[in-house]
VMD Tcl script that draws the C-alpha trace (Angstrom):
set ca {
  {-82.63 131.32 -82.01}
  {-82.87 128.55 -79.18}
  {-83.38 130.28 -75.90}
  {-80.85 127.52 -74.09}
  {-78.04 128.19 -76.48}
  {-75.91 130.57 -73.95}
  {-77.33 127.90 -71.56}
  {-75.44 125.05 -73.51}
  {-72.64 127.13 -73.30}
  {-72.48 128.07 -69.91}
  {-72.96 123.89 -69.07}
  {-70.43 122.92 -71.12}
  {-67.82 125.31 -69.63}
  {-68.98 123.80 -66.16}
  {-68.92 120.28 -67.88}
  {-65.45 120.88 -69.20}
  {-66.70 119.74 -72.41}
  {-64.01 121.45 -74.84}
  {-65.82 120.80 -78.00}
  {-69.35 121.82 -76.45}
  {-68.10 124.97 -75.76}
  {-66.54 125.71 -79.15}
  {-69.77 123.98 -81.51}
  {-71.52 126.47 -79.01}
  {-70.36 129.55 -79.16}
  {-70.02 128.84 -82.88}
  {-74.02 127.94 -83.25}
  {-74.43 131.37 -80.56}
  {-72.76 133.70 -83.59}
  {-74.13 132.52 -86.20}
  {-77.40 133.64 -84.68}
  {-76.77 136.68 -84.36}
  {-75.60 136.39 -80.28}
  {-72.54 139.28 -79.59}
  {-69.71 138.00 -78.79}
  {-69.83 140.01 -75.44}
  {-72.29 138.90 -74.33}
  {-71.59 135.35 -74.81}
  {-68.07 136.32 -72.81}
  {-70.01 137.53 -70.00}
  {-73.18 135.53 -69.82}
  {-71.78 131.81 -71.21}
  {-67.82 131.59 -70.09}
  {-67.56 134.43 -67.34}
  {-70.79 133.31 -65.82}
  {-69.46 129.60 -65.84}
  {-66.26 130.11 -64.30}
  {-67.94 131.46 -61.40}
  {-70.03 128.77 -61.33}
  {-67.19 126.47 -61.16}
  {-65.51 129.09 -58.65}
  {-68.62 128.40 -56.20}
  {-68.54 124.24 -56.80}
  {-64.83 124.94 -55.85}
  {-65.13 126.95 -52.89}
  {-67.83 124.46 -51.48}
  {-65.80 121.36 -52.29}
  {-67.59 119.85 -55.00}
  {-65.31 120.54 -57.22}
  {-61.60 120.06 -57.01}
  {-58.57 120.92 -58.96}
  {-58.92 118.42 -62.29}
  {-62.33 119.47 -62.54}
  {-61.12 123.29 -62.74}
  {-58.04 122.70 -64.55}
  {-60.56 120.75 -67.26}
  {-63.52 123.55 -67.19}
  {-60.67 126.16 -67.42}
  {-59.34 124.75 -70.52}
  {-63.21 124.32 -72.13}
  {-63.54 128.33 -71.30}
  {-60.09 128.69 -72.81}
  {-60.77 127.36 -75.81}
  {-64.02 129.53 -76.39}
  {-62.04 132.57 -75.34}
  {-59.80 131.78 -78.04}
  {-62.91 131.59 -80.58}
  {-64.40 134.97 -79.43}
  {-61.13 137.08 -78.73}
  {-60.33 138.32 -82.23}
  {-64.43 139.30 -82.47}
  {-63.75 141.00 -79.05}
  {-60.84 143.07 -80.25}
  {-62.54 144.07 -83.14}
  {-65.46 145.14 -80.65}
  {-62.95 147.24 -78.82}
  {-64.06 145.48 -75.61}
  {-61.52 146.05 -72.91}
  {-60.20 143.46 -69.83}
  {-61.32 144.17 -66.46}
  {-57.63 144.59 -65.83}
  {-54.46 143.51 -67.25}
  {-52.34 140.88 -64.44}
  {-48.63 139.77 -64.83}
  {-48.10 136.43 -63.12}
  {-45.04 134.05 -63.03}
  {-43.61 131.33 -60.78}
  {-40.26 132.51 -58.85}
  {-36.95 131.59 -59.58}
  {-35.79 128.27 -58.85}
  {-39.11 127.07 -59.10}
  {-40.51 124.97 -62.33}
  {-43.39 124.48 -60.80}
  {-46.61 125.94 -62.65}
  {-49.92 124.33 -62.22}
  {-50.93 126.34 -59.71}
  {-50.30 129.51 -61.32}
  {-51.54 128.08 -64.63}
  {-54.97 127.44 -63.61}
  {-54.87 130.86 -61.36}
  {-54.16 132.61 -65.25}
  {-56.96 130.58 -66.59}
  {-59.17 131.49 -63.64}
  {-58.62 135.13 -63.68}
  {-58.86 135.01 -67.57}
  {-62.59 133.15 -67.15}
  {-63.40 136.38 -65.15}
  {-62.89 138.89 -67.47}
  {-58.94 139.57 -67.11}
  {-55.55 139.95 -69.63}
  {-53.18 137.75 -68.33}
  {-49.27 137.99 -69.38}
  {-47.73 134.54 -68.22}
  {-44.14 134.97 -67.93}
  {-43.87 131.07 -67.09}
  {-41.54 129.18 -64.46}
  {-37.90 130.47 -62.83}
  {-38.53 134.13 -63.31}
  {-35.97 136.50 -61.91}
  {-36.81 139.63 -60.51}
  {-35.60 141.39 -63.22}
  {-37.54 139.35 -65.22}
  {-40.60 140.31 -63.44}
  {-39.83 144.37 -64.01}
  {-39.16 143.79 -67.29}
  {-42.44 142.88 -67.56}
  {-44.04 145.54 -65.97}
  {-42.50 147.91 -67.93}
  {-43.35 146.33 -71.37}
  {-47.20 145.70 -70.10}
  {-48.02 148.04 -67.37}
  {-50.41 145.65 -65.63}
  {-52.25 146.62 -62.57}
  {-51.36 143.15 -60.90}
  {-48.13 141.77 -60.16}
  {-48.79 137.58 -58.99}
  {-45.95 135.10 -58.00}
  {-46.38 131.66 -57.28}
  {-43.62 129.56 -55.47}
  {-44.11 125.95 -54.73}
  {-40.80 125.14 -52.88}
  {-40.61 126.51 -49.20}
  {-36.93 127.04 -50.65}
  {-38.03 129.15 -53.21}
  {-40.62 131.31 -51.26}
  {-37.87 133.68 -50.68}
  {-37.63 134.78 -54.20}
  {-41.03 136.32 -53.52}
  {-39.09 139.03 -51.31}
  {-36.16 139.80 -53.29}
  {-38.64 140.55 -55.96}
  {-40.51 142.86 -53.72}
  {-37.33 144.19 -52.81}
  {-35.97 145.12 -56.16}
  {-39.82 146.13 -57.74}
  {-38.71 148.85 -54.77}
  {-35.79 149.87 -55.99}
  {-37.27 151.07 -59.05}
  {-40.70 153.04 -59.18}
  {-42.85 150.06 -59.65}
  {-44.08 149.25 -56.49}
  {-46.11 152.06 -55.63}
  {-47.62 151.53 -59.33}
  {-48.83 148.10 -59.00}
  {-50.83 145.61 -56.61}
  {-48.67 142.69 -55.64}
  {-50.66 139.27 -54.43}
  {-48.83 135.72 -53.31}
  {-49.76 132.33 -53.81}
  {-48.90 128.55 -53.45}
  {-48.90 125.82 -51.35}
  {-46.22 126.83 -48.89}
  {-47.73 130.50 -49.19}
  {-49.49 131.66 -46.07}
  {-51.39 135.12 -45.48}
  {-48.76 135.80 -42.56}
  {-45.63 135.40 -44.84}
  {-47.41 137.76 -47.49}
  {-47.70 140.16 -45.15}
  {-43.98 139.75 -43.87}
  {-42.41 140.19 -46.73}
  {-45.07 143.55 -47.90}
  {-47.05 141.92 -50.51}
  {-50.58 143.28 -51.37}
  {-52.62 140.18 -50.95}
  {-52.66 136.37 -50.58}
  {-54.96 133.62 -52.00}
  {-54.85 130.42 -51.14}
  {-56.23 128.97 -54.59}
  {-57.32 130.36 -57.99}
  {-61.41 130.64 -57.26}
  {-59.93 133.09 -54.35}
  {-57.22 134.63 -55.86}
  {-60.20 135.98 -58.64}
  {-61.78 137.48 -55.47}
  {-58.88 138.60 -54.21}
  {-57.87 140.33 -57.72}
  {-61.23 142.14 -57.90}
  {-60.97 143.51 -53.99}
  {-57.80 144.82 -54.72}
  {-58.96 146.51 -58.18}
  {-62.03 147.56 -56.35}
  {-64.55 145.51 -59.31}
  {-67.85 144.84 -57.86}
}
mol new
graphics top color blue
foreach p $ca { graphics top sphere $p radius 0.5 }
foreach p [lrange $ca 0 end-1] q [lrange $ca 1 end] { graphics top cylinder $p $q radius 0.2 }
display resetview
């Protein structure tokens, strides 16, 4: 077996090269390399690369949106092998852009982000009501609750949300983080959420304080 072949990988995840990753992970099982470790070594490995070119500015959003959907597309190769395996998420996050708000790609590349790192994502989409939002949690049982508002007019959503996830016995059971442009660390802790990241490299960090994952 090439030694470089989890190397090619890894690259073309950085690279955003879709078809790299896929003829990759493809030439990776058929010698012999477990899928888990390809997960962990090739795509998880990669997206914190591209977390760190992020976080000191080489990087910017097309060029994680475009590696995000290259580590996608291999996660989509390896997850039925990885079910089989029995190997379980990190953690399992619910995330969804407030009501009144169609904006999503943001919160999109946050879901593709956390699901680089090792994490089941449930994307409930655009416009969700809080009762949407419970819903959720009671179908999935996540450990993370995210919302995403892009609209200063639509940041208030965030709290009525909170508000109602009291009025049932959710939010003592789950972490609840904030994000988007209008989103500052102050208003998240106005309005009682858990956390606050201020894009999706961060919010991954954020994710795995809150979940206590070294």
């Amino acid at each position: 077996m090439p030694p470089d072949t989890l190397t090619a990988i890894f690259q073309a995840v950085v690279d955003g090269n879709t078809r790299g990753v896929v003829e990759g992970i493809d030439r990776a099982l058929d010698h012999g390399i477990d899928a888990e470790v390809i997960l962990n070594q090739a795509l998880i490995g990669a997206m914190g690369e591209v977390g760190r070119l992020f976080e000191e500015g080489e990087y910017f959003v097309p060029e994680m949106l475009v590696a995000a959907r290259a580590m996608q597309a291999g996660l989509s190769r390896l997850r039925p092998l990885l079910v089989a395996q029995g190997v379980q998420p990190l953690g399992k996050i619910v995330l969804g852009t407030v009501k009144g708000d169609l904006h999503d790609i943001g919160k999109n590349l946050v879901g593709m982000m956390l699901e680089g790192a090792g994490f089941q994502v449930i994307d409930l989409g655009t416009d969700v009501a809080p009762e949407k939002f419970i819903a959720a949690l009671e179908e999935h049982k996540p450990d993370i609750l995210g919302m995403s508002a892009l609209l200063t007019t639509t940041m208030s959503n965030m709290k009525l949300t909170l508000d109602a996830l009291k009025q049932t016995n959710w939010r003592d059971r789950v972490r609840v983080i904030v994000g988007g442009a209008p989103v500052t660390e102050a208003f998240a802790q106005q309005i009682g959420a858990d956390g606050y990241a201020p894009d999706a490299s961060r919010a991954v960090t954020l994710v795995k304080r809150l979940l206590q994952i070294a």
